[in-house]
C-alpha positions in Angstrom: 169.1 88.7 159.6 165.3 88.0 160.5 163.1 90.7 160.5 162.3 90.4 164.7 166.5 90.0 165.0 166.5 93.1 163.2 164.2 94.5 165.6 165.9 93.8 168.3 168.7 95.4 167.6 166.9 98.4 166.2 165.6 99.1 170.0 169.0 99.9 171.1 169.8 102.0 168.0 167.0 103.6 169.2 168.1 104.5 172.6 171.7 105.3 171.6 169.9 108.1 169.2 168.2 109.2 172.3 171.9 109.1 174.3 173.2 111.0 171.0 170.0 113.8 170.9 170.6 114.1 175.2 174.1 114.6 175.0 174.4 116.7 172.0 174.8 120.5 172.7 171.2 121.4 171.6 169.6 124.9 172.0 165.8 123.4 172.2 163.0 125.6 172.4 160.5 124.0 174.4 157.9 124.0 177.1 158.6 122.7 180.2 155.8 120.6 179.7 156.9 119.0 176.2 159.0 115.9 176.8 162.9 115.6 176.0 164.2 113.7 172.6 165.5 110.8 174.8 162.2 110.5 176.5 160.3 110.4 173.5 162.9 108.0 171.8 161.9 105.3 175.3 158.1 105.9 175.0 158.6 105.1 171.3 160.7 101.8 172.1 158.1 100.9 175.0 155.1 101.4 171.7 157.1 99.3 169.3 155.5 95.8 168.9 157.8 93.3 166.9 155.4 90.9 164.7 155.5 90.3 160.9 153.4 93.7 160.8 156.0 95.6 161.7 158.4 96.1 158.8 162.0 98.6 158.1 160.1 101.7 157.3 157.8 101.6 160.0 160.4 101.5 162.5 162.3 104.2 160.1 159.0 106.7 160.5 159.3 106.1 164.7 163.0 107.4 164.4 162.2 110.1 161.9 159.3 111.4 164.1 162.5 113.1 166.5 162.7 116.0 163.6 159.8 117.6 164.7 162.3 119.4 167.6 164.6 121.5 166.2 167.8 120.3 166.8 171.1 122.6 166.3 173.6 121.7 163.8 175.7 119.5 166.0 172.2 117.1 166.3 171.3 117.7 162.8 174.7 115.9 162.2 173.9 113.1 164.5 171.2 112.4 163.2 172.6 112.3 159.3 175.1 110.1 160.2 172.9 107.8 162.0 170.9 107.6 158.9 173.7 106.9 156.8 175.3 104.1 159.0 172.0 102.8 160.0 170.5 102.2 156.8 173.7 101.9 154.3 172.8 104.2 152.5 169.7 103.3 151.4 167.9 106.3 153.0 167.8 109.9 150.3 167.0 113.2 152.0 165.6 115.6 150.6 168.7 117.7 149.7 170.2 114.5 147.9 166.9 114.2 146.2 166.9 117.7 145.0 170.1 117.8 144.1 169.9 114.9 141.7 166.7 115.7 140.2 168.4 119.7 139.5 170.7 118.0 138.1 169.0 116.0 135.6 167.2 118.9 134.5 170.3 120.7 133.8 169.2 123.2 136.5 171.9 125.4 138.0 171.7 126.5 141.7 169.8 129.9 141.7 171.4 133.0 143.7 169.7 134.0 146.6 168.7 136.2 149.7 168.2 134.4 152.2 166.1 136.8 154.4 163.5 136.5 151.5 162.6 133.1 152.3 161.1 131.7 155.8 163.5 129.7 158.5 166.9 129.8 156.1 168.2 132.5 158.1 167.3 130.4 161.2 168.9 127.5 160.0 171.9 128.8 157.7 173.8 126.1 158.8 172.3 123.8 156.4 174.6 124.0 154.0 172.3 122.6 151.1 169.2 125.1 151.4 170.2 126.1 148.0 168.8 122.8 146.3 165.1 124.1 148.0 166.0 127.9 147.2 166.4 126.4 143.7 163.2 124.4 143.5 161.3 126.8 145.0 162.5 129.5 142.5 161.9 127.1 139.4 158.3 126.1 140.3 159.3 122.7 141.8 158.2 123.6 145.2 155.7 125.4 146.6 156.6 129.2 147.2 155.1 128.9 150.5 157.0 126.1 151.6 159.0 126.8 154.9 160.0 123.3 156.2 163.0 122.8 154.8 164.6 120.0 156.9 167.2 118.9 154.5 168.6 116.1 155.8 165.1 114.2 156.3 164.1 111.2 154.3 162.1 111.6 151.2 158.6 110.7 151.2 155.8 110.1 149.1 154.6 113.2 149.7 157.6 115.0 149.0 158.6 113.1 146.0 155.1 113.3 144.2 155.3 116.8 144.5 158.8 117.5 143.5 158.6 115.4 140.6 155.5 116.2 139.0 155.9 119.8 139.0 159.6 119.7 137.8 158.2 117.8 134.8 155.3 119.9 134.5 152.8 117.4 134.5 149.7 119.4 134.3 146.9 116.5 134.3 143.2 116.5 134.9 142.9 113.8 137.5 141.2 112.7 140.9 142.9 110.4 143.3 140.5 108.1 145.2 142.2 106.7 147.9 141.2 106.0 151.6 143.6 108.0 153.3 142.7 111.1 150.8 142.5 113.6 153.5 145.9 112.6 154.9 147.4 114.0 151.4 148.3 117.2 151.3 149.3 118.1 148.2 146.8 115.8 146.5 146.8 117.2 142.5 150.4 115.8 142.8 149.8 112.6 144.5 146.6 111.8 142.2 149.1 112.3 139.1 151.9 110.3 140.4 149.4 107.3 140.9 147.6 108.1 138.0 150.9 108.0 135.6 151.4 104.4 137.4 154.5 106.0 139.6 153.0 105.2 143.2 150.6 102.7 142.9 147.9 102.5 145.9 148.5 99.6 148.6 146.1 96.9 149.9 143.9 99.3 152.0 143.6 101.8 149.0 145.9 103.9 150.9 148.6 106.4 149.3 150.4 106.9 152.3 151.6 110.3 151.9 154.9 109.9 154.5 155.8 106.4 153.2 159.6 107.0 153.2 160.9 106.7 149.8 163.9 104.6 149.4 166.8 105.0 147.3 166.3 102.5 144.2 162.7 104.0 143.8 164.3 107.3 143.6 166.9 106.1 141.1 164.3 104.8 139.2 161.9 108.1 139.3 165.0 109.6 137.8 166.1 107.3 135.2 162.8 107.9 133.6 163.8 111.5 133.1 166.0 110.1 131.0 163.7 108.3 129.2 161.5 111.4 128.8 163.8 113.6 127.3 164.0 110.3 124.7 160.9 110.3 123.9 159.7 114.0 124.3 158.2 115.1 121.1 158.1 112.2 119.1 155.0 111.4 117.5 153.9 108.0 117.8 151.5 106.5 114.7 148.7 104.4 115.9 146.6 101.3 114.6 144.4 98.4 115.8 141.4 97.9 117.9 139.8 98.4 121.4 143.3 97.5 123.2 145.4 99.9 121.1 142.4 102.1 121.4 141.8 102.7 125.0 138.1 100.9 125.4 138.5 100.0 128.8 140.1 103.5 130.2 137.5 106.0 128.6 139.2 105.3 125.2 142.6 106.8 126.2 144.6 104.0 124.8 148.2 103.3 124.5 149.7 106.3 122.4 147.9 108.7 124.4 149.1 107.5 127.4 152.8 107.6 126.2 151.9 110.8 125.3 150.7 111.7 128.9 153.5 110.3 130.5 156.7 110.9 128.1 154.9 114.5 126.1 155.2 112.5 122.7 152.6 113.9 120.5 149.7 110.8 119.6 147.9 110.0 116.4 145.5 107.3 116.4 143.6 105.3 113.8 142.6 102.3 116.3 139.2 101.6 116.6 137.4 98.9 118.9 136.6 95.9 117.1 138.8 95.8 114.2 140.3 92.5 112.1 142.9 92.2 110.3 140.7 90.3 108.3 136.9 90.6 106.2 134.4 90.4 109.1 130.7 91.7 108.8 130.4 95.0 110.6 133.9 95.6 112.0 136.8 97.6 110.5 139.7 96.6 108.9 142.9 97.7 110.3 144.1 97.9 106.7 142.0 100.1 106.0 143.2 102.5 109.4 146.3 102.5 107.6 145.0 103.4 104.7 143.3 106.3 105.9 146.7 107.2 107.6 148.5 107.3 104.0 146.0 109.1 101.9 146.3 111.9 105.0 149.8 111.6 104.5 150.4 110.9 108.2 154.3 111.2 108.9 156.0 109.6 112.9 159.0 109.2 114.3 157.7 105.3 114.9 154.5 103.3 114.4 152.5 100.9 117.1 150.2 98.6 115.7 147.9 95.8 117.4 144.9 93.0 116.0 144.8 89.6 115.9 142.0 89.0 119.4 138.7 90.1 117.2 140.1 87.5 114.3 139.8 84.5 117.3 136.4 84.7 117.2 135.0 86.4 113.7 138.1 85.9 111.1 138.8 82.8 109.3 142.6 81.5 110.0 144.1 81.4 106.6 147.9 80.4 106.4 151.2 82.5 106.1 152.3 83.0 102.6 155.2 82.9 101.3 156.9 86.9 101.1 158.0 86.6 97.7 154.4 85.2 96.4 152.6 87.6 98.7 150.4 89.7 96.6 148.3 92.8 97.8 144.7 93.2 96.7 141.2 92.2 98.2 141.6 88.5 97.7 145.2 88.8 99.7 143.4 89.9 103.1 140.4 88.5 103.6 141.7 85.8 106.2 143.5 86.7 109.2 147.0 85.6 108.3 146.6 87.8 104.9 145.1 90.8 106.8 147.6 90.7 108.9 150.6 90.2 106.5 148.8 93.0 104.0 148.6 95.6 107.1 152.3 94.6 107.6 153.0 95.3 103.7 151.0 98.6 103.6 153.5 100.0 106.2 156.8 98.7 105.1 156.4 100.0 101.5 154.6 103.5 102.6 156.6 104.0 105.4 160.4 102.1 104.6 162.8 104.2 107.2 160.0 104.3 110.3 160.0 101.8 113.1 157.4 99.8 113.5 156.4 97.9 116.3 153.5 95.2 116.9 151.6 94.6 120.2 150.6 91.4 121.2 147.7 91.9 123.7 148.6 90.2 127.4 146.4 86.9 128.9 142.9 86.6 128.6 139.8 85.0 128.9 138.4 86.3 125.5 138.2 83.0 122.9 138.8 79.7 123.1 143.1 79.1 124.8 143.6 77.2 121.5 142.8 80.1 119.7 144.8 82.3 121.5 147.8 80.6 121.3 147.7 79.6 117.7 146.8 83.1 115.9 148.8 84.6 118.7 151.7 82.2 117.8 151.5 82.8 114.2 151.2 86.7 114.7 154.7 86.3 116.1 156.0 84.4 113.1 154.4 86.8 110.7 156.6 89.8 112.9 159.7 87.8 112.4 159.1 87.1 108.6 158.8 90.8 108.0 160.9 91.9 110.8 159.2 93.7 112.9 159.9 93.3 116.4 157.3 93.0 119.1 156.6 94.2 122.2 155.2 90.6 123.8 152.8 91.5 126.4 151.7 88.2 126.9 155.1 86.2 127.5 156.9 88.6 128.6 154.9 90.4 131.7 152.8 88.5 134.5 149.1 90.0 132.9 147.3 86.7 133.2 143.8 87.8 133.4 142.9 84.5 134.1 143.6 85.4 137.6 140.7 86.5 139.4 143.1 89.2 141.4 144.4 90.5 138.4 141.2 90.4 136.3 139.7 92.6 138.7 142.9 95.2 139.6 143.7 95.7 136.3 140.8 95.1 133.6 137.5 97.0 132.1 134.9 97.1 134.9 130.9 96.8 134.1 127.5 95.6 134.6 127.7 92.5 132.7 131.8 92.1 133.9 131.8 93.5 137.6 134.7 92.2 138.7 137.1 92.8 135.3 136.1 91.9 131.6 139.7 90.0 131.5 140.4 91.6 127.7 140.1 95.4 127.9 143.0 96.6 130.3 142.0 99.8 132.7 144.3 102.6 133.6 146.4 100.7 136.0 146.7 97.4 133.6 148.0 99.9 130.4 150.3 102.1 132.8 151.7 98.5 135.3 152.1 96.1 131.8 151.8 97.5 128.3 153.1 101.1 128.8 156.6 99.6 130.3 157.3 97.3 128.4 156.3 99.0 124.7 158.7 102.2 126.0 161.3 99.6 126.7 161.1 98.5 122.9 160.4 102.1 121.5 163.7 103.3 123.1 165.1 100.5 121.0 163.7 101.5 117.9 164.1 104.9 118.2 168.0 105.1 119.3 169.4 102.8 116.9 167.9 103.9 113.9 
C-alpha cells in the first residue's frame, strides 16, 4: 500500500477514533470552552496534509495527541485496542516497555501504597502501574514522575530516560542538537546519542516524542544482553591513532566499549605507530612489549596497524611460519612487524583471544597501497588465525564519500570538512564499535 493510500484510509481511522472517544462512557473534566475528543480528532483530519513529508509516525503523533484528556477506563481501552489493530502490533507502550526491560534486569515488581505516589489512586484501573511503581522505586524513573499513562506509545524521550538510568549510565556529556530545549530530560537524551543509541536526524534534531517503534525497542534490549556479556571483562589494547582515539579526544575503541558495555580498558595504542622500523614513530611490538614486562593479563586482546606502514614502512613479504624467526632483523618491514607483533601475543598470551582491526575506507595513501598491505594483513590473520573484525569490507565507512567523510571523521583547520582516516565519536560508535562487539561476543563465548 502507498504511503498517500495509506493516508487515506488513515482519515477515517481517524474519525471512527473520534466516533469510539464520543460514544464511549467518559467522565471528562473539562471546560465548557475546551473542545470534545471527536472535535479535535476532525480539526486534526481537516490539518493533515498527505505529501511524501508526511510519513506513519507523524500521523501516529496526531492520534496520540487525544491522551492529553483523561479518558475513563472504557476509552483507555478503546484506545489500546485501536493501537494494537491499527498498527499490528508494532506500537510498545510504556507498560510493555517497562515490563520487558524489568524483566531483563531480573527486577521483580516492588510492593506498593498506592496513595504514596501522584494520580495511581486516580487511575487504579490501570492495571500495570506497578511496572512505573517499580521503576520509579529502582531509580529508573524519576521520583517526581506523575504521568503515568500506561498504555501510550514509547518515545524518545521516554526510552532515553528509562534506559540509561536502568543501566546506570553515568556519563559526562553535552548534547548539541537544535531542538535542545524541546528535551526535557536532556543528561539522558545526550547519553543515548552520545553511546550511538539515537542518532540526530537531518536538521540536528533529537526529537524528544519521536514514537519509538517496536524492533528499536527489541533492539535497545537485546543489547542488555550483550552487556551483561561483556560487563567486566577487560579488554587489552594495541596499535595507533585509530585504536587510540585521535580523532575523538583520544578515547579510542577499548574505552568506548568500556563506556558502553562497563568492560574495564587498557591501552598501549599510540598515534602513529608501524608495525615496522620507521624514524620517529613507535613500534607496536614494542606496545606489546611493554604490556608483557607489566605483566598485563585480559579476558581478550584488540590490536590494529598496518595504515602508517602505507606511507613510512617498507612492504617486505610474508614468511613462511615454520622459518619465522623473532629478533630485530625479523620486523623491520611491515609484513615482519606485523607477523612478530602477532608472535609476541600468541606465545605470551596462548589461551586469550585476539582479534585484529582493519581500519574502514580512506583517503590516507595511495588505493594500491591500501588494498595490498590491507590485503596481506588479512592473509597474515588467517596464517596465524586470528580472526578479524573487517571494517573496511564488511560496513559502508567509505570515507571517500564527501557525506560520510564529513558525518563521521576527525574535524580541523587543515581538514574542515573530515580528515577521511581518524573516525570521530559517531564513526567509532555507527562502524567500528558494532561490528568489533559482534566478533568479541564470538571470542569470548566459545572459548
Amino acid at each position: 500500500m502507498s504511503l498517500k493510500s495509506f493516508s487515506k484510509n488513515f482519515i477515517s481511522i481517524l474519525l471512527t477514533v473520534g466516533v469510539i472517544f464520543s460514544c464511549c462512557s467518559c467522565d471528562v473534566k473539562k471546560s465548557d470552552k475546551d473542545p470534545t475528543p471527536s472535535e479535535t480528532v476532525s480539526s486534526m483530519v481537516e490539518d493533515i496534509r498527505f505529501d511524501s513529508d508526511h510519513n506513519v509516525e507523524m500521523l501516529l503523533d496526531n492520534v496520540c495527541a487525544i491522551t492529553k484528556y483523561e479518558p475513563d477506563h472504557s476509552t483507555l481501552i478503546c484506545y489500546n485496542d485501536f493501537l494494537k489493530e491499527t498498527f499490528s502490533g508494532t506500537v510498545v507502550t510504556r507498560a510493555q516497555w517497562l515490563k520487558l526491560l524489568l524483566e531483563k534486569l531480573n527486577i521483580e515488581k516492588s510492593e506498593y501504597d498506592p496513595s504514596n505516589y501522584a494520580l495511581v489512586s486516580d487511575r487504579n484501573y490501570y492495571s500495570d502501574s506497578e511496572y512505573f511503581i517499580t521503576a520509579i522505586e529502582n531509580g529508573i524513573l524519576y521520583r517526581g514522575w506523575t504521568e503515568f499513562d500506561n498504555n501510550a506509545p514509547i518515545t524518545k524521550q521516554f526510552v532515553s530516560t528509562s534506559f540509561s538510568r536502568a543501566m546506570e549510565y553515568n556519563i559526562n556529556c553535552v548534547l548539541y542538537c537544535n531542538d535542545y530545549y524541546d528535551i526535557d530530560e536532556k543528561i539522558e537524551a545526550a547519553t543515548m546519542v552520545y553511546l550511538g543509541y539515537f542518532e540526530l536526524d537531518e536538521n540536528y534534531c533529537f526529537n524528544p516524542e519521536e514514537i519509538i517503534d517496536k524492533e528499536k525497542a527489541d533492539y535497545l534490549l537485546s543489547e542488555i544482553d550483550v552487556y551483561k556479556a561483556l560487563e567486566n571483562k577487560t579488554v587489552l589494547s594495541f596499535g595507533d591513532s585509530i585504536m587510540h582515539g585521535d580523532g575523538n579526544d583520544y578515547v579510542g575503541i577499548a574505552e568506548l566499549i568500556s563506556l558502553k558495555y562497563n568492560t574495564n580498558a587498557i591501552d598501549y595504542s599510540k598515534g602513529g605507530a608501524t608495525f615496522g622500523v620507521a624514524t620517529g614513530r613507535e613500534q607496536i611490538s614494542n606496545q606489546i612489549l611493554r604490556a608483557i614486562q607489566n605483566n598485563e593479563q585480559a579476558d581478550v586482546i584488540l590490536i590494529n596497524g598496518g595504515t602508517n606502514d602505507m606511507r613510512h614502512v617498507p612492504f617486505g613479504a610474508v614468511a613462511d611460519k615454520d622459518d619465522f624467526a623473532y629478533g630485530e632483523h625479523g620486523r623491520k618491514q611491515f609484513c615482519q612487524g606485523m607477523e612478530y607483533a602477532l608472535g609476541l601475543l600468541k606465545d605470551n598470551y596462548p589461551d586469550t583471544p585476539l582479534l585484529y582491526i582493519r581500519a574502514h575506507d580512506m583517503m590516507f595513501s595511495l588505493e594500491r597501497n591500501e588494498l595490498h598491505y590491507g590485503k596481506t594483513a588479512l592473509d597474515i590473520c588467517k596464517k596465524w588465525d586470528v580472526p578479524v573484525a573487517d571494517i573496511f569490507n564488511d560496513t559502508d565507512f567509505y570515507a571517500h564519500d564527501e557525506d560520510i567523510r564529513y558525518e563521521y571523521t576527525y574535524h580541523s583547520r587543515r581538514c574542515p570538512y573530515g580528515d577521511s582516516v581518524h573516525p570521530n565519536r559517531d564513526g567509532y560508535y555507527k562502524y567500528y564499535v558494532p561490528l568489533v562487539v559482534t566478533e568479541l561476543l564470538e571470542l569470548t563465548t566459545n572459548d
